[in-house]
N, CA, C and O of each residue as an XYZ file, in Angstrom:
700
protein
N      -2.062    -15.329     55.020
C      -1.733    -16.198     53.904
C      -2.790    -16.103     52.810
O      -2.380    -15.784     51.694
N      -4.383    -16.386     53.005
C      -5.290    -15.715     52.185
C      -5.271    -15.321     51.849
O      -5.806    -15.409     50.744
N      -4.467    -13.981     52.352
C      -4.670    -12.372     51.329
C      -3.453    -12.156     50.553
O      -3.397    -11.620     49.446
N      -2.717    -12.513     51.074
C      -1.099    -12.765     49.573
C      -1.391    -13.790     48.748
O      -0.783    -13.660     47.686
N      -2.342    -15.148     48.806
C      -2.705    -15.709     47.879
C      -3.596    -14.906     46.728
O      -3.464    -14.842     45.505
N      -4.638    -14.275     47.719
C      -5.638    -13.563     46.517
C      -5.223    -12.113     46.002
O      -5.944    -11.402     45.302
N      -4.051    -11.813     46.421
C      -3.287    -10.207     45.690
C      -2.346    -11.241     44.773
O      -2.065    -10.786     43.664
N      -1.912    -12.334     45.027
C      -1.009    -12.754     43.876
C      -1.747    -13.045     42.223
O      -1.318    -12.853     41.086
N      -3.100    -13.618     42.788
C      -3.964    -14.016     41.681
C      -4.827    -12.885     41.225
O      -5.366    -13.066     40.133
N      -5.027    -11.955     41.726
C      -4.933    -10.666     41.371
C      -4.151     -9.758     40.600
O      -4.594     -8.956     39.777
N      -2.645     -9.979     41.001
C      -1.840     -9.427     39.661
C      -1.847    -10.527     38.543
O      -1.118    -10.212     37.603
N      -2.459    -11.697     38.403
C      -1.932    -12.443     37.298
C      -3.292    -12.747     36.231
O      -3.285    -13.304     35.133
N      -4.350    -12.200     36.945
C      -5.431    -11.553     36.266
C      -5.329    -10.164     35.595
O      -5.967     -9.806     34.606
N      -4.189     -9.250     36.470
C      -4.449     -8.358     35.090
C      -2.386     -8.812     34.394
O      -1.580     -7.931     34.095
N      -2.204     -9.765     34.356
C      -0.995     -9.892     33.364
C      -1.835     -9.565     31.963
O      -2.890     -9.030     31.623
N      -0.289    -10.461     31.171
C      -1.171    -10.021     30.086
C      -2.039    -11.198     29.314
O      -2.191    -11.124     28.095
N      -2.506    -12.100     29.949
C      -3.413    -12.503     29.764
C      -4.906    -11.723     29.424
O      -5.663    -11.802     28.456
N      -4.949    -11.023     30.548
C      -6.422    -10.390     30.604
C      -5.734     -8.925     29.856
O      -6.676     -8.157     29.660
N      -4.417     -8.304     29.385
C      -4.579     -7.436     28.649
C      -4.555     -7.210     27.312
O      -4.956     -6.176     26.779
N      -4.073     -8.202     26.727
C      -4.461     -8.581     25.518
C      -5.125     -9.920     25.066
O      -5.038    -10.935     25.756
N      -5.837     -9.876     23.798
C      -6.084    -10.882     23.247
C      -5.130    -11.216     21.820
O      -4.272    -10.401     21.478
N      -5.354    -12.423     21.071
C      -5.078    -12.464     19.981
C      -5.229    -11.184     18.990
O      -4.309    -10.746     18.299
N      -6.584    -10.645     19.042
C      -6.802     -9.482     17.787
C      -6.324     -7.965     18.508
O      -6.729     -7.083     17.750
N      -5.943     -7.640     19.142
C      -5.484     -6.814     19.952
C      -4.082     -6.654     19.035
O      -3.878     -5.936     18.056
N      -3.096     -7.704     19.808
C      -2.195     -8.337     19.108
C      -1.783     -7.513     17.433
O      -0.925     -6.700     17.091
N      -2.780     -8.158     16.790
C      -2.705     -8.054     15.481
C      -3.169     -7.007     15.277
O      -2.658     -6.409     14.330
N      -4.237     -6.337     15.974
C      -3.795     -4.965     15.193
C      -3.068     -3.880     15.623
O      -3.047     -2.783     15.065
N      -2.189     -4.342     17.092
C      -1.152     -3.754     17.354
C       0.262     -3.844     16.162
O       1.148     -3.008     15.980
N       0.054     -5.146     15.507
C       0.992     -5.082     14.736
C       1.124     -4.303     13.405
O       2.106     -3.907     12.777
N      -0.106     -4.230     13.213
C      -0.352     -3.512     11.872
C      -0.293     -2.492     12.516
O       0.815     -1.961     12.440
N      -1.073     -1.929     13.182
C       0.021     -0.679     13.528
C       1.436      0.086     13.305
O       1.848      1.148     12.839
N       2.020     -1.307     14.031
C       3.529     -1.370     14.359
C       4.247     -1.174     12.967
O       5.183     -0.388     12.819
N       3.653     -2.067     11.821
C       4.415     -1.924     10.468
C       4.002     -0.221      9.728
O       4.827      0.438      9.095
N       2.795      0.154      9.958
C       2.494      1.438      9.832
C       3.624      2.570     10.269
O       4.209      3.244      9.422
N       3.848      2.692     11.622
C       4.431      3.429     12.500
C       6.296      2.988     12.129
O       7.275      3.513     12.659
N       6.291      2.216     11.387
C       7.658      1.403     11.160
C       8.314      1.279     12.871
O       9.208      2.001     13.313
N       7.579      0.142     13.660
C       8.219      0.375     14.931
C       8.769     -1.085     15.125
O       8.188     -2.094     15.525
N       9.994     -0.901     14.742
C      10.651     -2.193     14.416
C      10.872     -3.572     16.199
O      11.098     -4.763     16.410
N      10.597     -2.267     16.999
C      11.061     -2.928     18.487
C       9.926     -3.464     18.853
O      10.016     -4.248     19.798
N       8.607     -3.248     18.290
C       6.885     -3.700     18.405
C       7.474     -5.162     17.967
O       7.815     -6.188     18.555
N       7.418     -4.761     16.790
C       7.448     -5.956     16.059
C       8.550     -7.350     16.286
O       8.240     -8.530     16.123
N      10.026     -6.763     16.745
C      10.868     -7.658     17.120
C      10.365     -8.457     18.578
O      10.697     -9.551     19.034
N       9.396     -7.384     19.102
C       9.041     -8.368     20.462
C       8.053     -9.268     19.860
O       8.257    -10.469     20.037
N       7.141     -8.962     19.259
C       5.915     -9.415     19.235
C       5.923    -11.346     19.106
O       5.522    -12.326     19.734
N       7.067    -10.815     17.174
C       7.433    -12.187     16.545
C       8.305    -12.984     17.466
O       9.191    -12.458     18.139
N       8.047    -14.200     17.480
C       9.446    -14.771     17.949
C      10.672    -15.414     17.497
O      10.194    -16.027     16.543
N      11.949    -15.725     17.495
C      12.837    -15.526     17.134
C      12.415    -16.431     15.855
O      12.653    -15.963     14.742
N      11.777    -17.751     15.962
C      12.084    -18.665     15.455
C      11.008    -18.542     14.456
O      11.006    -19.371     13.546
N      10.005    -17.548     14.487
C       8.804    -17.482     13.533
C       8.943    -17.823     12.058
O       9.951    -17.603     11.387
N       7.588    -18.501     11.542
C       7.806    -18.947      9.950
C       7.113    -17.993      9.567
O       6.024    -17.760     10.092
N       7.689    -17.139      8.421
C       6.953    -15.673      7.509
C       7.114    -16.451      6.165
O       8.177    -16.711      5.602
N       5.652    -16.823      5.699
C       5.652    -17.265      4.134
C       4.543    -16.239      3.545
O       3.687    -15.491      4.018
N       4.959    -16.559      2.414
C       3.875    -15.394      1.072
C       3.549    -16.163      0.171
O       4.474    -16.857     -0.251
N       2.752    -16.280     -0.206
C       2.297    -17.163     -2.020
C       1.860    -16.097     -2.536
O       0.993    -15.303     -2.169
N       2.716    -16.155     -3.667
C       2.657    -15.472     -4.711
C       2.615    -15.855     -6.205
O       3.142    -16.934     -6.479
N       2.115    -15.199     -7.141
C       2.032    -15.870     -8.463
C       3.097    -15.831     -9.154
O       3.082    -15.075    -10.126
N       4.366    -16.643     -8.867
C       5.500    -16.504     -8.968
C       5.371    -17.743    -10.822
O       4.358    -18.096    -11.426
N       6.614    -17.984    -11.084
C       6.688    -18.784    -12.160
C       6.530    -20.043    -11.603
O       6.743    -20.196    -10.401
N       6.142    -21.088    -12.402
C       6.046    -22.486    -12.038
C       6.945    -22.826    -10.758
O       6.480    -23.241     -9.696
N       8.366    -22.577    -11.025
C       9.581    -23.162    -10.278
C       9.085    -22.813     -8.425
O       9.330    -23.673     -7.579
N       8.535    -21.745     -8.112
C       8.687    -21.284     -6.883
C       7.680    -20.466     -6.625
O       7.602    -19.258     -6.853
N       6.466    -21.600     -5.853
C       5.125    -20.995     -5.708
C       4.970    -20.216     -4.213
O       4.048    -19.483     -3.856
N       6.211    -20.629     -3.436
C       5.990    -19.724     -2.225
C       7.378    -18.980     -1.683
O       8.547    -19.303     -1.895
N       6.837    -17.864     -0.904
C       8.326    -16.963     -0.867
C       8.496    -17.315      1.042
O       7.547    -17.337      1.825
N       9.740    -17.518      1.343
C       9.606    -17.806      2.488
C      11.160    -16.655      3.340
O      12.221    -16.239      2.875
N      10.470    -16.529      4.768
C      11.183    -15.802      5.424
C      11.749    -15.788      6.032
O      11.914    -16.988      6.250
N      12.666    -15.017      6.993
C      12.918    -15.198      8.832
C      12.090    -13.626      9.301
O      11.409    -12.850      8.631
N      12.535    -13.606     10.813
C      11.703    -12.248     11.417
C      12.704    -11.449     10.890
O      12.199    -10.672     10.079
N      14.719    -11.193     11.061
C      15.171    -10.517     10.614
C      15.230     -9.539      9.039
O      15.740     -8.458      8.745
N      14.288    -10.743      8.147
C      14.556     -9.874      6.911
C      12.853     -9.598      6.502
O      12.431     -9.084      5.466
N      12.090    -10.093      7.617
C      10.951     -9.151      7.681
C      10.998     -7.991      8.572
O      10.141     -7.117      8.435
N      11.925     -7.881      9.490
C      11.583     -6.555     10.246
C      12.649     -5.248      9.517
O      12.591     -4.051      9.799
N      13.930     -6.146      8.172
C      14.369     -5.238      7.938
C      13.816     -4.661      5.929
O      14.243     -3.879      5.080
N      12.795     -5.554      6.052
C      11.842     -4.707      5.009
C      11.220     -3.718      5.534
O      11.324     -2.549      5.162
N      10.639     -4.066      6.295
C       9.592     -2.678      7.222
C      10.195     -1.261      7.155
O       9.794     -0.196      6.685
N      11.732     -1.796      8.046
C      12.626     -1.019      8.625
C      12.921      0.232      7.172
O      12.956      1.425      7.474
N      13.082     -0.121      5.901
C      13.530      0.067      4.641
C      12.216      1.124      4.155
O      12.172      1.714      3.076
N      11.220      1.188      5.199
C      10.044      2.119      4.316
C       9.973      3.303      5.361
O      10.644      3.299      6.393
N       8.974      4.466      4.957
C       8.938      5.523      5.826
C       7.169      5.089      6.557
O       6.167      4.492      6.163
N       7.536      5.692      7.586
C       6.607      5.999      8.475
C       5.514      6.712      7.400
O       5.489      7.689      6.652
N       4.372      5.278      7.915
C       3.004      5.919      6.831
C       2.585      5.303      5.121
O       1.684      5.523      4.312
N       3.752      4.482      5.172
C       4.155      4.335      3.373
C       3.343      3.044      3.539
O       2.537      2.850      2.629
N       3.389      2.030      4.609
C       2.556      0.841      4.689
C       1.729      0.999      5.278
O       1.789      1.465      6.416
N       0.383      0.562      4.523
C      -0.770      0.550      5.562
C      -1.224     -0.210      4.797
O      -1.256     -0.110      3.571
N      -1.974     -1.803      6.073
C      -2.582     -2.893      5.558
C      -3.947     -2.595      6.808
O      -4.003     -2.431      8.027
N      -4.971     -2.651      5.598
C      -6.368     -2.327      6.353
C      -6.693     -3.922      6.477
O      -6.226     -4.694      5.639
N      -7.198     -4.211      7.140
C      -7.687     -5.670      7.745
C      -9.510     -5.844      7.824
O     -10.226     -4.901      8.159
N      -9.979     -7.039      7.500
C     -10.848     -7.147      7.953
C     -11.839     -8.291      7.996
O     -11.148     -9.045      7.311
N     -12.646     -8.831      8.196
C     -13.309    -10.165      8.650
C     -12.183    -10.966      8.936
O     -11.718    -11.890      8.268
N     -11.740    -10.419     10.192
C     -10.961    -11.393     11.438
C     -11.903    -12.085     12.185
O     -13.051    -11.838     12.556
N     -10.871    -13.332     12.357
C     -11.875    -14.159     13.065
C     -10.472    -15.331     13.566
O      -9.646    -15.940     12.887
N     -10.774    -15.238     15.395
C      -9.649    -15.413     15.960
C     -10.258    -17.106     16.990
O     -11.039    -17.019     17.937
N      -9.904    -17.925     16.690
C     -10.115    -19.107     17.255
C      -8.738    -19.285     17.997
O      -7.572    -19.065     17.667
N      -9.561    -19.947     19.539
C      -8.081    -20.178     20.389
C      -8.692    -20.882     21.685
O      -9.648    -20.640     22.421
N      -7.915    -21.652     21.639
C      -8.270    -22.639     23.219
C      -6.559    -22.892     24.029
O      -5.628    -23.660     23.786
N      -6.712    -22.171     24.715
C      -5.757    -22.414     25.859
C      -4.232    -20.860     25.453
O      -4.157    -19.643     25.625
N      -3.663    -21.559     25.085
C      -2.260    -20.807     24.761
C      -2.173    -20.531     23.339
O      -1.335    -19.664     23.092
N      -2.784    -21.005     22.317
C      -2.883    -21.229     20.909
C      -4.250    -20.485     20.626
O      -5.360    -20.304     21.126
N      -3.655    -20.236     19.763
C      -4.827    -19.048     18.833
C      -4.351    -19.253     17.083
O      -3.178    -19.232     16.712
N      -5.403    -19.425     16.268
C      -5.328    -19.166     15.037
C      -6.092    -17.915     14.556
O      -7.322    -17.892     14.609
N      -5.188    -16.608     13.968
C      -6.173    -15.381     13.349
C      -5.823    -15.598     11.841
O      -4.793    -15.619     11.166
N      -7.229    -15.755     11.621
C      -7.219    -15.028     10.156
C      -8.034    -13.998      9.385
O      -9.255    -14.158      9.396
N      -7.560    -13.025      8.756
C      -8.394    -11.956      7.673
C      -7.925    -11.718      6.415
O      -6.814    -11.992      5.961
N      -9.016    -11.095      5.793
C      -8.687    -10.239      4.603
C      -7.489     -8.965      5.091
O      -7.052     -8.444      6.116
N      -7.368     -8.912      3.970
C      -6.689     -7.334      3.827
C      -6.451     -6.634      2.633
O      -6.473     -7.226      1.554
N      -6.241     -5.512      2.715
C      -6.099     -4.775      1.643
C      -4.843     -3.721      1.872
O      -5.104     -2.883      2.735
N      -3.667     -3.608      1.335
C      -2.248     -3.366      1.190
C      -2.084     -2.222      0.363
O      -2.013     -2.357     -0.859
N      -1.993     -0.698      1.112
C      -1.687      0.141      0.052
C      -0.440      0.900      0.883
O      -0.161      0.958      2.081
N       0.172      1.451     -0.317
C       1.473      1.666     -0.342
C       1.851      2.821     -1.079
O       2.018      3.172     -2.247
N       1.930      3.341      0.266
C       1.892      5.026     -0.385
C       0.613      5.713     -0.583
O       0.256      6.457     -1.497
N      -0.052      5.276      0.551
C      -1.304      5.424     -0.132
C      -2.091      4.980     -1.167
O      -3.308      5.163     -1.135
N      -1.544      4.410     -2.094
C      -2.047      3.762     -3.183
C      -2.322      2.408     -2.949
O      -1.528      1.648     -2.394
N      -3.719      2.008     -3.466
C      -4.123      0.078     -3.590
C      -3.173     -0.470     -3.978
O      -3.220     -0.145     -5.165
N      -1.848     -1.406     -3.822
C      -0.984     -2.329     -4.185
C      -1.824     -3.529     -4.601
O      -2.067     -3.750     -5.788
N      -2.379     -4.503     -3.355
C      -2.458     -5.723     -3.422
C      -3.812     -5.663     -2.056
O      -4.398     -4.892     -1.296
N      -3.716     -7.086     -2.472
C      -5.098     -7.770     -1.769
C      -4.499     -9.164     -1.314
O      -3.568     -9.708     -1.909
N      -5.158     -9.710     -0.146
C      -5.166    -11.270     -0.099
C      -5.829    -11.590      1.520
O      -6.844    -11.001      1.894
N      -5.241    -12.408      2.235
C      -5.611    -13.236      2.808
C      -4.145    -13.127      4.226
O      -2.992    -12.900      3.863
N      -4.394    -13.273      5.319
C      -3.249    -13.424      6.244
C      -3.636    -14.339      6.933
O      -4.799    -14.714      6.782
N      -2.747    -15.014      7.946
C      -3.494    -16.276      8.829
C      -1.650    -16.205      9.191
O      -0.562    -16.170      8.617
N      -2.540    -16.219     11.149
C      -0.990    -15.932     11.661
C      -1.697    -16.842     12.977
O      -2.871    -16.783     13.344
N      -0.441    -17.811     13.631
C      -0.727    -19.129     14.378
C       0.184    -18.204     15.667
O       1.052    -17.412     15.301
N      -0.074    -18.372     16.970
C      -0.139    -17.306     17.696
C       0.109    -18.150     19.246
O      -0.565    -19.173     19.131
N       0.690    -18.156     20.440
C       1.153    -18.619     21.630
C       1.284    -18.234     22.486
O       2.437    -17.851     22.292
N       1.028    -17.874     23.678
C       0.937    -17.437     24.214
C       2.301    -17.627     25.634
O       2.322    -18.644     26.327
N       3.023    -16.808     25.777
C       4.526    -17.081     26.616
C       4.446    -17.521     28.081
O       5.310    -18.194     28.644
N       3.103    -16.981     28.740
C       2.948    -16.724     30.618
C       2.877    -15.178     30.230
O       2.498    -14.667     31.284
N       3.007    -14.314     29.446
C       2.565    -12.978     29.707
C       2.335    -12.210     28.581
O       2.781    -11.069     28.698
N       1.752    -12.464     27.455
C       1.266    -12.289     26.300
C       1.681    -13.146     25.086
O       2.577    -13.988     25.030
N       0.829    -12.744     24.131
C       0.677    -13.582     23.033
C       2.043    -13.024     21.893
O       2.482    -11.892     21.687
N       2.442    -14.399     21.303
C       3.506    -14.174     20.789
C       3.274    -14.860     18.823
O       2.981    -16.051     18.714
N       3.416    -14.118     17.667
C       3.349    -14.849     16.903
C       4.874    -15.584     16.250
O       5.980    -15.234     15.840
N       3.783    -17.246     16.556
C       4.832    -18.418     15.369
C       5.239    -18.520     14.334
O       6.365    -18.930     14.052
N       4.136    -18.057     13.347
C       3.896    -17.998     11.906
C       2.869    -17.100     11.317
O       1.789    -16.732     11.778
N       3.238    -16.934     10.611
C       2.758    -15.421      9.582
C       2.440    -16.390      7.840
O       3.321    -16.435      6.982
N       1.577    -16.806      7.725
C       1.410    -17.133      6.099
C       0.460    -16.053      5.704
O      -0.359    -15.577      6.491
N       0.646    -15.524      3.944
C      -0.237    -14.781      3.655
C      -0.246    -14.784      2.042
O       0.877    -14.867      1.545
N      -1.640    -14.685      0.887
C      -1.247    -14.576     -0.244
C      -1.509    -13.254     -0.513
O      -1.959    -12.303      0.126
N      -1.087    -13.458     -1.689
C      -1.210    -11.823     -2.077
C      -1.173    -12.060     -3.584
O      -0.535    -12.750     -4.379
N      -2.281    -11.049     -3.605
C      -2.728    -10.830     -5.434
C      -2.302     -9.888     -5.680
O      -2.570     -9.021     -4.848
N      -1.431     -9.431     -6.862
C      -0.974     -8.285     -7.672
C      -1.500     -8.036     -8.662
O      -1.289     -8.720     -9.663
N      -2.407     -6.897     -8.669
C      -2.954     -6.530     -9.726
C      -2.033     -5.510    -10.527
O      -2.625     -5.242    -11.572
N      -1.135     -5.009    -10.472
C      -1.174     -3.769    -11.295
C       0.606     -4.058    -11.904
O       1.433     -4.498    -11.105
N       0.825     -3.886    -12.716
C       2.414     -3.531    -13.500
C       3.725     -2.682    -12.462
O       4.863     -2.984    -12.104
N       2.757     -1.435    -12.248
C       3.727     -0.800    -11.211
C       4.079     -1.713    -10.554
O       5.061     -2.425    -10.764
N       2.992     -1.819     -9.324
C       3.522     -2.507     -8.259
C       4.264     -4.171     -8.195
O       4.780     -4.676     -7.198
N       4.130     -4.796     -9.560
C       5.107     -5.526     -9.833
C       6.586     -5.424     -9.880
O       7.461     -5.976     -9.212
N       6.621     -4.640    -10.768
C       7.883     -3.914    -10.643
C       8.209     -3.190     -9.409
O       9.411     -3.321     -9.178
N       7.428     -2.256     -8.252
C       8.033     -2.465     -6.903
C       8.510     -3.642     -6.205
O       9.564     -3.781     -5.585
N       7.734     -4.321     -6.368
C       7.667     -5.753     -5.681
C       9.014     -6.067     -5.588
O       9.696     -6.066     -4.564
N       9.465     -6.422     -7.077
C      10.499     -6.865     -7.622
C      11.846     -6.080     -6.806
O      12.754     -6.603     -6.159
N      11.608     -4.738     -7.088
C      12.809     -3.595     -6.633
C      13.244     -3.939     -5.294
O      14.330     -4.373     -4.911
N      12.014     -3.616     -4.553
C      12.411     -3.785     -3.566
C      12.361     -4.822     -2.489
O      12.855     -4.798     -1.362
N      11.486     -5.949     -3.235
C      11.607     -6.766     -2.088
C      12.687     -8.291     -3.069
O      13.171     -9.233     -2.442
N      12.790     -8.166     -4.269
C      13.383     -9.070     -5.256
C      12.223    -10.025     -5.093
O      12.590    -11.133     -4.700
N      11.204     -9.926     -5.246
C       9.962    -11.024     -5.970
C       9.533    -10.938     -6.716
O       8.526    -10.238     -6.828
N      10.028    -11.565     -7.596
C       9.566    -12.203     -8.664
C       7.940    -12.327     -8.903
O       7.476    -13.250     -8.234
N       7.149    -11.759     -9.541
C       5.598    -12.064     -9.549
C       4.881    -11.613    -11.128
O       5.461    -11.035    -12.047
N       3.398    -12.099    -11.086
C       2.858    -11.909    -12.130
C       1.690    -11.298    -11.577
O       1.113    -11.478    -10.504
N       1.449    -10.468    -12.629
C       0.007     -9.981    -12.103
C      -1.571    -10.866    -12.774
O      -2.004    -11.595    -13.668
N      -1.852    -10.249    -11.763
C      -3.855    -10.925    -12.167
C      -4.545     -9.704    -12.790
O      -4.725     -8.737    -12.049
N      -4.910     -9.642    -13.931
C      -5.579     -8.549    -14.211
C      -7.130     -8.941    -14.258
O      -7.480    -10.106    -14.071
N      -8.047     -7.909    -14.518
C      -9.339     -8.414    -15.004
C      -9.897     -8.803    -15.953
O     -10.116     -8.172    -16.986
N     -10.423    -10.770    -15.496
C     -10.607    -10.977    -16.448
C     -11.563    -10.913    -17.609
O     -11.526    -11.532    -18.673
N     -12.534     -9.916    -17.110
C     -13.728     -9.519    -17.678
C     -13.217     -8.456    -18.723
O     -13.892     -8.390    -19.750
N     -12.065     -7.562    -18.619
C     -11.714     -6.600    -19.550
C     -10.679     -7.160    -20.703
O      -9.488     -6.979    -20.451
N     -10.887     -7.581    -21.495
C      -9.937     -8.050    -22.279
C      -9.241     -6.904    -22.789
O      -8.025     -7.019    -22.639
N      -9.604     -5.827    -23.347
C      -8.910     -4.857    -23.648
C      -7.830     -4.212    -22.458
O      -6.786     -3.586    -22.638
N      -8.252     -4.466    -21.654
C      -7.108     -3.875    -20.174
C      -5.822     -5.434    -20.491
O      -4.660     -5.239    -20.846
N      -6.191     -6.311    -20.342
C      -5.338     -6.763    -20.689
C      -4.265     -7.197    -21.442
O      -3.166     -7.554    -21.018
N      -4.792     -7.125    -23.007
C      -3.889     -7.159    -24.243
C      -3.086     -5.768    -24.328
O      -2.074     -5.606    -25.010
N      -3.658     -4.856    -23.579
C      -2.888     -3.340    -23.335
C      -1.864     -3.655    -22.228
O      -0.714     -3.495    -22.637
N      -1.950     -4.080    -20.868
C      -0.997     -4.102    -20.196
C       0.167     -5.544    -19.951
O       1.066     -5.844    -19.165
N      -0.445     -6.087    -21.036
C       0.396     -7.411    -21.287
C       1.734     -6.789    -22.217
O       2.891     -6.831    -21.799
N       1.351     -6.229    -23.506
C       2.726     -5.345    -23.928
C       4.061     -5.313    -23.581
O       4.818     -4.500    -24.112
């Protein structure tokens, strides 16, 4: 009886408790949107997850809000390689089943710098890995192009932040 007690608590030490953590997790996911691996990602999120964005939208509508379906079928809509969000000063607080991660990031697209901001994703854990609840994130648009991507393809509405130290960059790309 001892020894089927301590082989049971043995497999549930290496579940996935002990094989992932929260940041594991997350940068399995960024991965996942990299690799466009839509079945990563449909497990990861759960059905009921909240995906919000703040964006510098017009007065009327300061935040863009989601489900997992029409975030996994943006992803789904790009090629393998076209998204890559570099991450960094994560910092993952969690006591028990609950975990809060948050970092920087930096969003280029196509290889190219798009955007910048902030992510913070609230995180649960099932009995055999960690599952994310909610996804909030802002995002700064610096550039005209990628406004106009924005717009194309995701229909958001946004304004850009230019620099405000260059006034000449700006009275030029205000036009």
């Amino acid at each position: 009886m001892k020894i089927k007690l301590l082989l049971l608590l043995s497999a549930l030490s290496f579940s996935g408790f002990s094989q992932t953590d929260p940041a594991d997790v997350i940068h399995r996911f960024f991965q996942a949107m990299s690799d466009i691996d839509t079945s990563y990602l449909n497990e990861v999120l759960m059905d009921n997850a909240s995906l919000s964005s703040t964006f510098l939208f017009d007065d009327n509508n300061p935040i863009e809000a989601g489900t997992k379906d029409q975030f996994i079928q943006s992803i789904a809509r790009s090629k393998v390689g076209e998204l890559d969000e570099q991450i960094c000063n994560l910092k993952v607080d969690f006591d028990g089943g609950l975990a809060n991660v948050c970092m920087d990031y930096t969003f280029y697209y196509k290889g190219e710098l798009s955007h910048c901001g902030v992510n913070n994703f609230v995180m649960v854990i099932d009995g055999i890995s960690w599952k994310i609840i909610s996804l909030a994130d802002e995002v700064i648009v610096n550039s005209d192009d990628f406004k106009k991507e924005m717009e194309k393809k995701f229909s958001i509405k946004v304004n850009c932040i230019f620099n405000p130290l260059n006034i000449d960059e700006i009275k030029k790309k205000k036009k």
